[in-house]
LODOTOR-567819 format. One line per field, with one value per residue: x, y, z of N, C-alpha, C in turn; residue number from 1. Coordinates in Angstrom, 1 decimal, padded with zeros to 4 digits. Example, Ala and Ser with C-alpha at 12.3 -4.5 7.8 and 13.67 -1.06 7.14 Angstrom:
% LODOTOR-567819
npx c(013.2; 012.8)
npy c(-005.7; -002.2)
npz c(007.8; 007.1)
capx c(012.3; 013.7)
capy c(-004.5; -001.1)
capz c(007.8; 007.1)
cpx c(013.2; 012.9)
cpy c(-003.3; 000.0)
cpz c(007.8; 007.9)
nr c(1; 2)
END
This chain:
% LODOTOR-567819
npx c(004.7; 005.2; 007.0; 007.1; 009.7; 009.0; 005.9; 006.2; 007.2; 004.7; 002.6; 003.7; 002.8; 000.4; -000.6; 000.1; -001.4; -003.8; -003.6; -003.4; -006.0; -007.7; -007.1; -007.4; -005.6; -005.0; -003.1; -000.6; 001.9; 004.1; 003.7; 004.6; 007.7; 010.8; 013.3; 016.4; 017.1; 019.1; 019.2; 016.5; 013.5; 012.0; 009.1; 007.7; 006.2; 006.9; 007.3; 006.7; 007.0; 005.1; 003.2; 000.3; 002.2; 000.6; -000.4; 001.2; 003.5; 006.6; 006.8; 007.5; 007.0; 005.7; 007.7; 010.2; 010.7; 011.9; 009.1; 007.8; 004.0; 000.9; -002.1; -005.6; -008.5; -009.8; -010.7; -011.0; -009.3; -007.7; -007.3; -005.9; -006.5; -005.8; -003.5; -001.6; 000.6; 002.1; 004.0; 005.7; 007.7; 009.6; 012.1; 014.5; 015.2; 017.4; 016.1; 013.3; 011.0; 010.1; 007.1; 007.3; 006.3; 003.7; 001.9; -000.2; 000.1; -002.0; -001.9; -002.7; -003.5; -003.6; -001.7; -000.8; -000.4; 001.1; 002.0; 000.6; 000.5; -002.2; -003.2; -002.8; -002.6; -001.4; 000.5; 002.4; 004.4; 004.7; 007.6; 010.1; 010.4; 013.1; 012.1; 011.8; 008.8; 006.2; 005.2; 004.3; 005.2; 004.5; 003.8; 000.4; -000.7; -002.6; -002.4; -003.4; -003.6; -005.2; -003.7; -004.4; -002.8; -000.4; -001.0; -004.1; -005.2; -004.0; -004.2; -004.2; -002.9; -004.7; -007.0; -006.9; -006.6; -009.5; -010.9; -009.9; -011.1; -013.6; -013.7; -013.3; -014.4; -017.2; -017.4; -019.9; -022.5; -024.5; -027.7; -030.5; -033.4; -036.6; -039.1; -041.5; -041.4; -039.9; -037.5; -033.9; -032.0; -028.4; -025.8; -024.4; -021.3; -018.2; -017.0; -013.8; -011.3; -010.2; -006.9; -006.3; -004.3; -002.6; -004.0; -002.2; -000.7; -002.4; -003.3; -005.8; -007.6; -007.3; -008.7; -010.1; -010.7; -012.9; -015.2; -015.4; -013.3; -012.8; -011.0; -008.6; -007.6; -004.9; -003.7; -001.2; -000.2; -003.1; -006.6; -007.2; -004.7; -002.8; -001.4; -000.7; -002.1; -001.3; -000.4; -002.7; -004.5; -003.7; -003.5; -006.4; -006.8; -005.3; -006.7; -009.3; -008.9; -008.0; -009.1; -011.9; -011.1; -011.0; -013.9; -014.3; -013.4; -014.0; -016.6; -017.3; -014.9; -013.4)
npy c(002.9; 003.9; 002.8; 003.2; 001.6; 000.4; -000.2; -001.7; -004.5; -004.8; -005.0; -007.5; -009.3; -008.8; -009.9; -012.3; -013.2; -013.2; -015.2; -017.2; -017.7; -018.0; -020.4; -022.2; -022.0; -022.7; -021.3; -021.6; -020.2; -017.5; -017.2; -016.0; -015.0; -013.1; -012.8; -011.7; -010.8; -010.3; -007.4; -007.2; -007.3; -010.1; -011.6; -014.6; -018.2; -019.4; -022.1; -023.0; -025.7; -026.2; -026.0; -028.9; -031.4; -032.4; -030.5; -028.2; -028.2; -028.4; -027.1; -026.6; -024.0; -022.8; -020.9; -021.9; -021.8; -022.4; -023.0; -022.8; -024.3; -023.4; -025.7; -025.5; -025.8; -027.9; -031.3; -031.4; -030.7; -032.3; -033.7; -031.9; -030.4; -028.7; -025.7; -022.7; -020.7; -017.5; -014.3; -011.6; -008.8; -006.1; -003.5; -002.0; 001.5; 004.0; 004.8; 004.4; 001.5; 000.2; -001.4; -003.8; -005.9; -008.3; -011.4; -014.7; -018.1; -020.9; -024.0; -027.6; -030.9; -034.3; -035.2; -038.1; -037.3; -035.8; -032.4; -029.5; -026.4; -024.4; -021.5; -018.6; -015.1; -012.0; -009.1; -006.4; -003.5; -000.6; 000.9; 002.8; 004.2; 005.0; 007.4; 008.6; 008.1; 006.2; 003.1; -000.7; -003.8; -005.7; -004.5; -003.5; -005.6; -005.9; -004.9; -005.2; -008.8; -012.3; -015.3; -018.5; -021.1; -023.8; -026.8; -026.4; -025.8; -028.1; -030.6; -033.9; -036.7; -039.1; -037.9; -036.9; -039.4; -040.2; -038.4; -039.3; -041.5; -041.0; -039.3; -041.4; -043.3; -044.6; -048.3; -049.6; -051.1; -049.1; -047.8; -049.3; -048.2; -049.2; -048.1; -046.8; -044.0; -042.6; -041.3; -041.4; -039.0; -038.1; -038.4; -036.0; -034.6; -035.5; -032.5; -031.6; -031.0; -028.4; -026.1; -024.8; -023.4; -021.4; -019.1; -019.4; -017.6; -015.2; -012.1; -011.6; -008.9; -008.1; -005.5; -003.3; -000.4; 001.2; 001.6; 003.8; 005.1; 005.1; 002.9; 003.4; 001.4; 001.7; 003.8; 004.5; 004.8; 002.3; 002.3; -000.2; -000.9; -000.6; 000.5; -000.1; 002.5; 003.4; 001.2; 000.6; 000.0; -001.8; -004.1; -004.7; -005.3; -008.1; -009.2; -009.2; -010.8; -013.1; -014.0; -014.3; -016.0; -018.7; -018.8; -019.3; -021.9; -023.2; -023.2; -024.5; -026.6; -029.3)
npz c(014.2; 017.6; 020.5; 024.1; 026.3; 028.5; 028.1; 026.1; 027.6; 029.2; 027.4; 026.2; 028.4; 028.5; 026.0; 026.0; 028.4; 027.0; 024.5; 026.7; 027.2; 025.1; 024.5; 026.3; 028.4; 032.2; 034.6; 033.8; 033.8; 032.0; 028.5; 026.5; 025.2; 025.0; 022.2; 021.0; 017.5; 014.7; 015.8; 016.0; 018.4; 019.5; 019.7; 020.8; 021.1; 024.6; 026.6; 029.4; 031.9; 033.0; 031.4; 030.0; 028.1; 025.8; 024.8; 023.6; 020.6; 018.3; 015.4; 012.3; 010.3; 006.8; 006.2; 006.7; 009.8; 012.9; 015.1; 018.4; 019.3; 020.4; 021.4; 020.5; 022.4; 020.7; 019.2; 021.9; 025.0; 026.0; 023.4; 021.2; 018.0; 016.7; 015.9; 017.5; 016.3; 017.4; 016.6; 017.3; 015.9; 016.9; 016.4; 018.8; 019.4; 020.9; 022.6; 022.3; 021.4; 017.5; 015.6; 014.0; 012.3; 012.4; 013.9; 013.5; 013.0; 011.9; 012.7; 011.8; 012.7; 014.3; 017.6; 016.5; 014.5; 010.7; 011.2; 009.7; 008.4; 007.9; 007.6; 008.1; 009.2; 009.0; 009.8; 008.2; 008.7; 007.1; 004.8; 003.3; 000.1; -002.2; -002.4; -000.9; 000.2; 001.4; 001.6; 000.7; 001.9; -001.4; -002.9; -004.1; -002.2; 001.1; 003.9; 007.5; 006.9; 005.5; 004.9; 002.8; 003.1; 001.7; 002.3; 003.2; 000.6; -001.1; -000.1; 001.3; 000.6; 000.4; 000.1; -002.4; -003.6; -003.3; -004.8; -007.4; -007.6; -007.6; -010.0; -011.8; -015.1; -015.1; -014.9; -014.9; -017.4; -019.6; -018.7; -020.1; -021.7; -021.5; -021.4; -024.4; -025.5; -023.6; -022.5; -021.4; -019.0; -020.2; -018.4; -016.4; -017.3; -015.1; -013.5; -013.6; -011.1; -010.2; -010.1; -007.5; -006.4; -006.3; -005.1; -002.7; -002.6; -002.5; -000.8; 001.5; 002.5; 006.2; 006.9; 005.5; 004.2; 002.0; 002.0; 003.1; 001.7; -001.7; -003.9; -006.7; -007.5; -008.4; -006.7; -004.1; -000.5; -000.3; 000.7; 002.1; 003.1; 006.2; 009.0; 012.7; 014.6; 017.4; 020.9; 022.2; 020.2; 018.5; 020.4; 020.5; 018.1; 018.1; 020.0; 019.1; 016.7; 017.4; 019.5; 017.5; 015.7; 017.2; 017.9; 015.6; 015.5; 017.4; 016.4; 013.9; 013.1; 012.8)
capx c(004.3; 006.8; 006.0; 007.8; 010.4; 007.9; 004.5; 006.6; 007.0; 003.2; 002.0; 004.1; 002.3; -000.9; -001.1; 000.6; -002.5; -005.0; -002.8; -003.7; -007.7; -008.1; -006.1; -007.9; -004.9; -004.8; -001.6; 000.8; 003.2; 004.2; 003.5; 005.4; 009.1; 011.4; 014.9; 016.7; 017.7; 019.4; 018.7; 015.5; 013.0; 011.0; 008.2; 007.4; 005.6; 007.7; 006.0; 006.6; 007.0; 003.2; 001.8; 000.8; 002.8; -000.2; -001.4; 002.1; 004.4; 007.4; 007.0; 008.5; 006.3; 006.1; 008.7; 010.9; 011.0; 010.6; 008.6; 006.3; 003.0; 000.1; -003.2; -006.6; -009.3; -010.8; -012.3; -010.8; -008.1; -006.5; -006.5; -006.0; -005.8; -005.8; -002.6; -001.7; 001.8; 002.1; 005.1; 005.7; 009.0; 009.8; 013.1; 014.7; 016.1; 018.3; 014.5; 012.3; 010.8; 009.2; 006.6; 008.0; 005.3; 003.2; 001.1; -000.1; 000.3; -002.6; -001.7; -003.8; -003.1; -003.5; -000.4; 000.0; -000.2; 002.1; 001.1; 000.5; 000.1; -003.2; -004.1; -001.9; -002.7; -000.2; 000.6; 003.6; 004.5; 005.3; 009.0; 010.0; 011.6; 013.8; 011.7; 011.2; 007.2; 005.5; 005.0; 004.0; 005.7; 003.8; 002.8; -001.0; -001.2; -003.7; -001.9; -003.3; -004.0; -004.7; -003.3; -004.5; -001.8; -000.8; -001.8; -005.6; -005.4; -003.8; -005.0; -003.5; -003.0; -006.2; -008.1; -006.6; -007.1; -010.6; -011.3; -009.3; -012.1; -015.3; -013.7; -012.7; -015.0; -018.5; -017.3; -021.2; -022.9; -025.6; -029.1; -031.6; -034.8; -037.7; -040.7; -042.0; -041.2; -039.3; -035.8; -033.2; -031.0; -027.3; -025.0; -023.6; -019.8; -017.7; -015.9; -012.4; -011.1; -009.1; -005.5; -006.1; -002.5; -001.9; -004.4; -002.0; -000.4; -003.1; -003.7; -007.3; -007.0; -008.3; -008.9; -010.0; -011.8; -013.2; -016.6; -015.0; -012.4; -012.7; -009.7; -008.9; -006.6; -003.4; -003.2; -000.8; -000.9; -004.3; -007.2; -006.7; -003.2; -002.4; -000.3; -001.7; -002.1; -000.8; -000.5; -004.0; -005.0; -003.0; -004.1; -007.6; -006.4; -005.0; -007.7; -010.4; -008.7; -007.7; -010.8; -012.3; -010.4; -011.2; -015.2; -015.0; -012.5; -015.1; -018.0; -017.1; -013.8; -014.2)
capy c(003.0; 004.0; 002.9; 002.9; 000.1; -000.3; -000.3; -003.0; -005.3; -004.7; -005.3; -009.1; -009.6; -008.8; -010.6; -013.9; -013.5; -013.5; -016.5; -018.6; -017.3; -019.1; -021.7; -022.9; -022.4; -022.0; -020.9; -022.6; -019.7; -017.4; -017.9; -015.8; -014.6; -011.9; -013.0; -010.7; -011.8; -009.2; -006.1; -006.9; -007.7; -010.9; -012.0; -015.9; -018.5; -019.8; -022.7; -023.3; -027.0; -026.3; -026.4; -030.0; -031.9; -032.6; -029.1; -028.0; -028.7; -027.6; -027.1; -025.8; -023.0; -022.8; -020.3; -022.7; -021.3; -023.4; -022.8; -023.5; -023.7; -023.9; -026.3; -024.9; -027.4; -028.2; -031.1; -031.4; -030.2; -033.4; -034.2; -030.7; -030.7; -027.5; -025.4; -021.7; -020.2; -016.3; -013.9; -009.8; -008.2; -004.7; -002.3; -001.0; 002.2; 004.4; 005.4; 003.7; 000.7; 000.4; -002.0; -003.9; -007.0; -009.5; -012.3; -016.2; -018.6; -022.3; -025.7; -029.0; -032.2; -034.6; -036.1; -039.0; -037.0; -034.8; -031.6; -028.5; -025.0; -024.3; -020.5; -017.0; -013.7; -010.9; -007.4; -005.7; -002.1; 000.0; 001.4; 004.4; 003.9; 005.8; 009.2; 008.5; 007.8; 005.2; 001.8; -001.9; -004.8; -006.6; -003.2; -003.2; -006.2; -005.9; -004.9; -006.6; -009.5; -013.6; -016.2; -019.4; -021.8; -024.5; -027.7; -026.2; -026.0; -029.5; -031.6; -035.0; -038.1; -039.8; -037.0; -037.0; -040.7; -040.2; -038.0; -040.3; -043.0; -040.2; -038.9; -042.4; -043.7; -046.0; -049.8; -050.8; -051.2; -047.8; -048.4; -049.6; -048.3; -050.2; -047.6; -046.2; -042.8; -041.8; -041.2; -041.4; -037.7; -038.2; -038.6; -035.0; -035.2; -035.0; -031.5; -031.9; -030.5; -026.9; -025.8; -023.7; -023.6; -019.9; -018.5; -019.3; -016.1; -013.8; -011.5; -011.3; -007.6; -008.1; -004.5; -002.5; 001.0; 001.0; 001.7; 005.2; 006.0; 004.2; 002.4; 003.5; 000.2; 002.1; 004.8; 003.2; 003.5; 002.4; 002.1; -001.5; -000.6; 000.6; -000.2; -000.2; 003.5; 002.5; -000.1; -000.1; -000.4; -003.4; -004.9; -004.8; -005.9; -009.4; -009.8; -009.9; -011.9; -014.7; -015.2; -014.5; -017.8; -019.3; -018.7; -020.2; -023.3; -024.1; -023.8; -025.6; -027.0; -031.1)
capz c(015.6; 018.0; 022.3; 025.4; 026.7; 029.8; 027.4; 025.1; 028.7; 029.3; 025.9; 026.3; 029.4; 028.5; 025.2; 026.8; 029.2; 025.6; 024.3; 027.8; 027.2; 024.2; 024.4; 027.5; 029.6; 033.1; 035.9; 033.5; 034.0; 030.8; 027.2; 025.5; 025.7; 023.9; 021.7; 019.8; 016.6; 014.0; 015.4; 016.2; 019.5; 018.2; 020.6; 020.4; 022.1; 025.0; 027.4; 030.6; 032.6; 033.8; 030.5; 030.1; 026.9; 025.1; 024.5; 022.9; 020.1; 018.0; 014.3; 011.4; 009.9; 005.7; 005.3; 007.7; 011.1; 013.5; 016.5; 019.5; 018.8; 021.6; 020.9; 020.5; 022.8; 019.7; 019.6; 023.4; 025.8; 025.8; 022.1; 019.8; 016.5; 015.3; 017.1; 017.2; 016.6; 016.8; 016.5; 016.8; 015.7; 017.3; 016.3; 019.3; 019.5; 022.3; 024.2; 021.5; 020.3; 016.6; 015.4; 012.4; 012.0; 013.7; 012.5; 013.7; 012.1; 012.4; 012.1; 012.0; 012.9; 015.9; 018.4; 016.2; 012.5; 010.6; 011.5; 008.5; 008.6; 007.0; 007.5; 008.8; 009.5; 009.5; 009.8; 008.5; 008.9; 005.6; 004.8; 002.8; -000.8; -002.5; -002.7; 000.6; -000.3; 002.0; 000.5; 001.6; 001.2; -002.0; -003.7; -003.5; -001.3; 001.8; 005.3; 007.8; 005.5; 005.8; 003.9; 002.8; 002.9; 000.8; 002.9; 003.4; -000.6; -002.0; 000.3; 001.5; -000.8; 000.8; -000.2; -004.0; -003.7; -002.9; -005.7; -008.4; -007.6; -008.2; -011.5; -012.9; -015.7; -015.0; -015.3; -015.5; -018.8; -019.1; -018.5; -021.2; -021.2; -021.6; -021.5; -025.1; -025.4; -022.3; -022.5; -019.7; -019.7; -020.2; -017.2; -016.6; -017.0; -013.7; -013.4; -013.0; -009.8; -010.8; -009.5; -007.2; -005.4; -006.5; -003.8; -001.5; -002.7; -002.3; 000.5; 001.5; 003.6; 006.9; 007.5; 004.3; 004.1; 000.9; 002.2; 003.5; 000.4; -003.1; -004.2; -008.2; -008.4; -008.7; -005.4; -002.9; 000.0; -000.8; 001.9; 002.9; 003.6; 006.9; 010.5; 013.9; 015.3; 018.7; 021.0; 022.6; 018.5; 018.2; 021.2; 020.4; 016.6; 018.5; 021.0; 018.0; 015.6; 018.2; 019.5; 016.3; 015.2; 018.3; 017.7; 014.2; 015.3; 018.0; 015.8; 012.6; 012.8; 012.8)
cpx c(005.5; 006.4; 007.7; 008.3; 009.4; 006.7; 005.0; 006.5; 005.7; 002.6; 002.4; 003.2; 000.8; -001.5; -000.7; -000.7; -003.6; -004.7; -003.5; -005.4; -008.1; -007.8; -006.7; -007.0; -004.4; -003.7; -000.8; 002.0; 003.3; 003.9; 004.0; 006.9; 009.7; 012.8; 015.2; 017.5; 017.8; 018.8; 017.4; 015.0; 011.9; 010.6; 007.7; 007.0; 006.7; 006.7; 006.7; 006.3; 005.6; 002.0; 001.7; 001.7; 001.5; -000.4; 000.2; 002.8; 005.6; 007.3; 007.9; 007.0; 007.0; 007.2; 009.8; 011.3; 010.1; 010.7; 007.7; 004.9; 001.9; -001.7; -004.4; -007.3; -010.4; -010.2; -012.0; -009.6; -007.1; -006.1; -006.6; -005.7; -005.9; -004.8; -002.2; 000.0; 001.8; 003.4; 004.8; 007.2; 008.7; 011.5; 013.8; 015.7; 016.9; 016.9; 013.5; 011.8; 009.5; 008.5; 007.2; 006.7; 004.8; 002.5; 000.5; -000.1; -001.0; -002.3; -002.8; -002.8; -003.3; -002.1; 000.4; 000.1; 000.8; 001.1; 001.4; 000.5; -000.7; -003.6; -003.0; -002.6; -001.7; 000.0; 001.8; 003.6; 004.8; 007.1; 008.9; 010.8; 012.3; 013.7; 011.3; 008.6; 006.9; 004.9; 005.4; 004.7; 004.2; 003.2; 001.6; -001.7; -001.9; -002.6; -003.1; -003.7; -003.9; -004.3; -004.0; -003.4; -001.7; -001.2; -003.1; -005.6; -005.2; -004.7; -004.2; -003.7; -004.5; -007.3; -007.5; -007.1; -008.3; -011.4; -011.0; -010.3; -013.3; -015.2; -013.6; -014.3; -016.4; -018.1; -018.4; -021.6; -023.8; -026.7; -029.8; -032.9; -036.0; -039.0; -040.6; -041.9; -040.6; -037.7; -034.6; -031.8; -029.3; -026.4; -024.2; -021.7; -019.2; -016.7; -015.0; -012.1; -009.8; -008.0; -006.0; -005.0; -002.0; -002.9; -003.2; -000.6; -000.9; -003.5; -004.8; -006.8; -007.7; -008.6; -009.3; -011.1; -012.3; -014.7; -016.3; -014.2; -012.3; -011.4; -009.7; -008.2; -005.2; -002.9; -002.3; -000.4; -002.4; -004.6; -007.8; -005.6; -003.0; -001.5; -001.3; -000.7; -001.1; -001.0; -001.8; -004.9; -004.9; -003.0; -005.4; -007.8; -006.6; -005.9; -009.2; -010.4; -008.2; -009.1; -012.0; -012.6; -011.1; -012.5; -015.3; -014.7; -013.7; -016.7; -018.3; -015.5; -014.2; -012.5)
cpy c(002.8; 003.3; 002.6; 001.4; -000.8; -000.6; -001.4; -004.0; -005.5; -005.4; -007.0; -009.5; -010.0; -009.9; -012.3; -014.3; -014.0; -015.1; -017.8; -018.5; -018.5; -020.3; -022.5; -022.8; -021.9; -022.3; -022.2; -021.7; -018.9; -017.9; -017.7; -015.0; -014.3; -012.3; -011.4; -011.5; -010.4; -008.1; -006.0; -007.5; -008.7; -011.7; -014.0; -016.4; -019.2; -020.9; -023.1; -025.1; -027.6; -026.1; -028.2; -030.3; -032.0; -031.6; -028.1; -029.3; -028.3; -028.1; -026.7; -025.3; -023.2; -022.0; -020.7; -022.5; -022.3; -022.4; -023.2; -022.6; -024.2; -024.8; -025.6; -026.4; -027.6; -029.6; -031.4; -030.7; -031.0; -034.0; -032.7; -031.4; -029.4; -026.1; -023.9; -021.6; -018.4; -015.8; -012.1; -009.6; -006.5; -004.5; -001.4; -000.2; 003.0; 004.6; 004.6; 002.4; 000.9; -001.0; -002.3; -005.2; -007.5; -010.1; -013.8; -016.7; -020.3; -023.4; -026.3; -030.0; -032.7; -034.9; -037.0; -038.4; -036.4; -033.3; -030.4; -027.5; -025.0; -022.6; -019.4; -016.0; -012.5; -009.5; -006.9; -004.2; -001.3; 000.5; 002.3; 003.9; 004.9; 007.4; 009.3; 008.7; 006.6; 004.1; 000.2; -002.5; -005.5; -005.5; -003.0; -004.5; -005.6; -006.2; -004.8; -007.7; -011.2; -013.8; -017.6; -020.0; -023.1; -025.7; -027.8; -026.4; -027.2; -030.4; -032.8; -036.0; -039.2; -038.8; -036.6; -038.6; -040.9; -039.6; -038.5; -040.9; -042.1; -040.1; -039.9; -042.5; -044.5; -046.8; -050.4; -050.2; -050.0; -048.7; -048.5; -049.1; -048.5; -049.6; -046.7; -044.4; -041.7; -042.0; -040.7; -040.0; -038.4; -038.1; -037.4; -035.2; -034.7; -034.3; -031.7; -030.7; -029.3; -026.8; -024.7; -022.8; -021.9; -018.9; -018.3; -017.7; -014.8; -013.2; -010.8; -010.6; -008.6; -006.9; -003.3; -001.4; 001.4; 001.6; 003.4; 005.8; 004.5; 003.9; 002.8; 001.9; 000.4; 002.9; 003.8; 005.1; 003.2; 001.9; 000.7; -001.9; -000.1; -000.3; 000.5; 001.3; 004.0; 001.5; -000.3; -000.7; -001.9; -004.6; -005.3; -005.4; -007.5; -009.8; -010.0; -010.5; -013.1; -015.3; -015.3; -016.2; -018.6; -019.5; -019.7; -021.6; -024.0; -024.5; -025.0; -026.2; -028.7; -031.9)
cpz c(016.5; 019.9; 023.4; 025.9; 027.7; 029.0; 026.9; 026.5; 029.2; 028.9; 026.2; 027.2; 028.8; 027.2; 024.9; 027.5; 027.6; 025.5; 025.4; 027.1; 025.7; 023.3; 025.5; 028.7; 030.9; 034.2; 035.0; 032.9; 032.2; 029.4; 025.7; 026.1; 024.9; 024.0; 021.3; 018.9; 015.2; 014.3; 015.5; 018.0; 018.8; 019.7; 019.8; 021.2; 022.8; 026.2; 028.6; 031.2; 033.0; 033.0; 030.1; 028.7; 025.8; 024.5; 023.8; 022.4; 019.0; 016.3; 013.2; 010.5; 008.2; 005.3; 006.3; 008.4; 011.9; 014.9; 017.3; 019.4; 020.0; 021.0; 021.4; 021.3; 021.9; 018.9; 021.3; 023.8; 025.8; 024.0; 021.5; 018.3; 015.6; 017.0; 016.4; 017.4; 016.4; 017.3; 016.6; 017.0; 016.1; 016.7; 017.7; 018.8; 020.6; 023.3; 023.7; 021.3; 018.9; 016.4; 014.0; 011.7; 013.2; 013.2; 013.9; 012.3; 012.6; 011.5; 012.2; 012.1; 014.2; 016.3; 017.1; 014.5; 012.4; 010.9; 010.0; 008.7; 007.5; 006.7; 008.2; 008.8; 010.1; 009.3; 009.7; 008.4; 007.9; 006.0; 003.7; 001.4; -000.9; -002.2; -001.7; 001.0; 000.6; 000.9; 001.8; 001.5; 000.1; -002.4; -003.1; -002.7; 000.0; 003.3; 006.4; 006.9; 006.2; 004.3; 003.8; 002.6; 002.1; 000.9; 002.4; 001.2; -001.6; -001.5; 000.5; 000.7; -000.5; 000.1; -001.5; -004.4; -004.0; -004.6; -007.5; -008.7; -008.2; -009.6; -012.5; -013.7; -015.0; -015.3; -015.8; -016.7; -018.4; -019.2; -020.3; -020.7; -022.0; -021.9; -023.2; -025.1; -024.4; -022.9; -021.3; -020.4; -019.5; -019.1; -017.4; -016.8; -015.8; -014.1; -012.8; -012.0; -010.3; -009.4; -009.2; -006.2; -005.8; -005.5; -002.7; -001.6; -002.8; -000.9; 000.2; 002.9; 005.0; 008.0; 005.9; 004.6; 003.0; 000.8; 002.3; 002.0; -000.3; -003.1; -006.0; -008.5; -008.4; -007.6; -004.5; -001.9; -000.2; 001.1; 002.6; 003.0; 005.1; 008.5; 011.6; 014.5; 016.8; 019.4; 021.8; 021.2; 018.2; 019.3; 021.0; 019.0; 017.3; 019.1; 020.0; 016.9; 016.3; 018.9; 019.0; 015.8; 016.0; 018.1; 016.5; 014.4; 016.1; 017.6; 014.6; 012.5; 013.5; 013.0)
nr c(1; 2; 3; 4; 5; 6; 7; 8; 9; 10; 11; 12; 13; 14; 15; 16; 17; 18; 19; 20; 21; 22; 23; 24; 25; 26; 27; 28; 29; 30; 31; 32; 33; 34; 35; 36; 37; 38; 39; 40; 41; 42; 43; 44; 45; 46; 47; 48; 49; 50; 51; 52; 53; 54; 55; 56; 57; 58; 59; 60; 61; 62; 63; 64; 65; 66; 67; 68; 69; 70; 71; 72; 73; 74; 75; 76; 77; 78; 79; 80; 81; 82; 83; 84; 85; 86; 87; 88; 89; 90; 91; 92; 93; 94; 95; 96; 97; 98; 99; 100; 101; 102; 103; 104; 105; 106; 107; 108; 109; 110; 111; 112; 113; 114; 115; 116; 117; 118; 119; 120; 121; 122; 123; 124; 125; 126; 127; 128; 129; 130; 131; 132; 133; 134; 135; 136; 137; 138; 139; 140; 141; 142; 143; 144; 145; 146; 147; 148; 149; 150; 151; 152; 153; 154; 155; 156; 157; 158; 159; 160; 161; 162; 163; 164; 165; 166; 167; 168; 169; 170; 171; 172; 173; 174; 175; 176; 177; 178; 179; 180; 181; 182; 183; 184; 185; 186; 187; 188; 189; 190; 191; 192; 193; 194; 195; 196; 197; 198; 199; 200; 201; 202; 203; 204; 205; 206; 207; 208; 209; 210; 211; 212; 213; 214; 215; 216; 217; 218; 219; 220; 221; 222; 223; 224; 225; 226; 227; 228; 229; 230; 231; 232; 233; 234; 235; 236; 237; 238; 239; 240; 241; 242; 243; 244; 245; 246; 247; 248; 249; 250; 251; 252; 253; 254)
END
């Protein structure tokens, strides 16, 4: 996807305004703001004096970038604990810019914790190999696609601790029983808790046409492959998966 210098300045605008929407935040000035960094245009969150402190903070993301990340008012405005960082890389060229990715990224944690990245969602653009053939990053991985991360999956040492104590052995003596022909059933054994730490490399699409064109398993690009059309596409992409997020954090997130 290719768009105009003026549509790319627009597009920042408009999806800075999203960003304040469900984030809770209002007249605190900008939210996002364009580097360049190799050759590219890389959109990030940038905060302003007039957002208060509480409601941002600067991370370091799992593949070690750090950045600013804005708090969801979940379970309040003054305390967050669950914080959003998102990013889009453009390509310019002499008249052009190209879409190359885009994604968030969610943390957890309150003020006084460490904070984690639990959950992503990202979009990259295909490139051309050799035979000049269209192809994804990650073969038949799932463009747009989340991730589970590896936090949401281990778990913190209180919460291994916790499960140490359930699986350990019974200390007390077993029951005796006293009635004539009854018999007490055996104490099922406690299933040990499975490795599941290799999720956090699968991409679950979050756009697949499958319903429309079968997948054999082997076609690439296959039909939960694809890049955003233009940029009203990819507007309406970010505006239903942020406050998508936003719906679920405020309904079940604790």
């Amino acid at each position: 996807m290719e768009i105009h210098p003026n549509e790319f300045s627009k597009h920042v605008n408009n999806l800075s305004q999203l960003l304040a929407e469900v984030c809770g935040l209002r007249g605190g000035g900008p939210l996002l703001s364009v580097s360049d960094e190799a050759g590219t245009r890389v959109i990030g969150v940038y905060v302003s004096g007039a957002v208060p402190h509480q409601q941002h903070r600067d991370v370091t993301s799992d593949l070690g970038r750090r950045e600013k990340v804005l708090g969801f008012p979940v379970p309040s405005a003054g305390r967050p604990r669950y914080w959003i960082g998102v990013h889009e890389v453009w390509r310019p060229s002499k008249k052009r810019v190209s879409f190359v990715s885009c994604g968030f990224r969610l943390y957890m944690g309150f003020a006084e914790e460490q904070i984690v990245q639990i959950l992503r969602l990202e979009w990259v653009a295909p490139g051309k190999d050799a035979e000049g053939m269209v192809r994804y990053d990650g073969g038949h991985a799932g463009h747009p696609h989340w991730h589970i991360d590896r936090s949401a999956l281990l778990g913190d040492d209180e919460y291994w601790r916790s499960l140490a104590i359930l699986m350990a052995p019974a200390s007390e003596a077993p029951l005796e029983n006293f009635e004539p022909g009854r018999t007490i059933p055996e104490r099922s054994p406690v299933r040990q808790v499975q490795d599941c730490s290799w999720l956090q490399s699968v991409h679950f699409p979050a756009h697949a046409s499958w319903m429309h064109r079968a997948w054999d398993g082997v076609e690439l690009p296959a039909p939960h492959q694809s890049e955003p059309n233009n940029l009203p596409s990819l507007s309406r992409w970010w505006s239903g998966a942020m406050r998508y997020l936003a719906a679920e954090l405020y309904t079940h997130a604790v």
